[in-house]
C-alpha positions as a printed Julia matrix, in Angstrom:
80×3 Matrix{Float64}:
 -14.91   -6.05    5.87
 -12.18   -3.37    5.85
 -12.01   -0.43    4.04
  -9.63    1.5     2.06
  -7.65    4.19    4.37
  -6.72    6.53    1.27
  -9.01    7.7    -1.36
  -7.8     8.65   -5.35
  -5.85   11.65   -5.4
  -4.81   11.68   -2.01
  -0.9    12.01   -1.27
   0.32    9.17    0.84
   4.4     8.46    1.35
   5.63    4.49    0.75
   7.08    4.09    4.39
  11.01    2.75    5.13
  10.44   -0.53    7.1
  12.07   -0.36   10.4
  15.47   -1.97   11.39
  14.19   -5.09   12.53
  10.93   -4.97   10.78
   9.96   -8.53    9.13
   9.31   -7.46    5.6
   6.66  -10.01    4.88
   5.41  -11.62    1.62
   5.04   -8.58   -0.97
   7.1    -5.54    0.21
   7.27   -2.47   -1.68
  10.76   -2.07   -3.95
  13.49    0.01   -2.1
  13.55    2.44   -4.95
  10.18    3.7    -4.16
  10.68    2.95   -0.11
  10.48    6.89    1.13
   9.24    8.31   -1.64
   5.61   10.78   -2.09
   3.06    9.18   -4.6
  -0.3     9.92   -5.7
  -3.3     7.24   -4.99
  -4.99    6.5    -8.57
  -7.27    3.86   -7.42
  -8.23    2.44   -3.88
  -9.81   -0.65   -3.37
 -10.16   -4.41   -1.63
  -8.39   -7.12   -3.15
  -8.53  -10.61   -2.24
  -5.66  -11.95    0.09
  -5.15  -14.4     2.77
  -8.08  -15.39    5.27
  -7.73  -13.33    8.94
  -8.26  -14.67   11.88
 -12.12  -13.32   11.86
 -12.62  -15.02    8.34
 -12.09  -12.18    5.9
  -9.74  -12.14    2.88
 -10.27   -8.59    1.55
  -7.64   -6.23    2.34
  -7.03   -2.57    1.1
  -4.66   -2.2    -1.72
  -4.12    0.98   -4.01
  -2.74    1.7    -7.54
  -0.26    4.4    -6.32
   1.62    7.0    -9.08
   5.23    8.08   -8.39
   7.3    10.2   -10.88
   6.74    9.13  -14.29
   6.27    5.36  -13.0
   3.98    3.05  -13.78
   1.47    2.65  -11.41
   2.6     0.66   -8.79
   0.19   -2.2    -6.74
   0.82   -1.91   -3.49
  -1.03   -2.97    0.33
  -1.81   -0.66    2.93
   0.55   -1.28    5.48
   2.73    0.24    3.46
   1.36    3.59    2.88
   1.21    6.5     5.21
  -0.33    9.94    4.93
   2.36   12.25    3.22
């Protein structure tokens, strides 16, 4: 089972997808795209089955601004 890659508090950036980056099924909006956030709450949720059999992957309650918390997956977060 994965784990979470970011922990609450930590500061993490929502990355800009590349030029010819496929954005997939749930991409972050491009309002928050580039911007710093704060990580409220880290954890597994269920998603689609891998190819090994698991459907847990890491997804975090993230704060920007005065924004609602946000839901968003891992492979759109970096370290800030």
């Amino acid at each position: 089972m994965k784990r979470p890659k970011f922990f609450p508090m930590d500061l993490v950036r929502v990355r800009t997808p590349g030029r010819d980056e496929k954005l997939g099924s749930h991409p972050p909006g491009t309002l928050i795209m580039g911007r710093t956030a704060t990580v409220e709450i880290a954890g597994l949720i269920n998603g689609a089955a891998s190819a090994e059999g698991d459907s847990m992957t890491p997804a975090y309650y993230i704060r920007i601004d005065n924004l609602p918390p946000i839901l968003i997956f891992e492979e759109w977060l970096e370290a800030a």
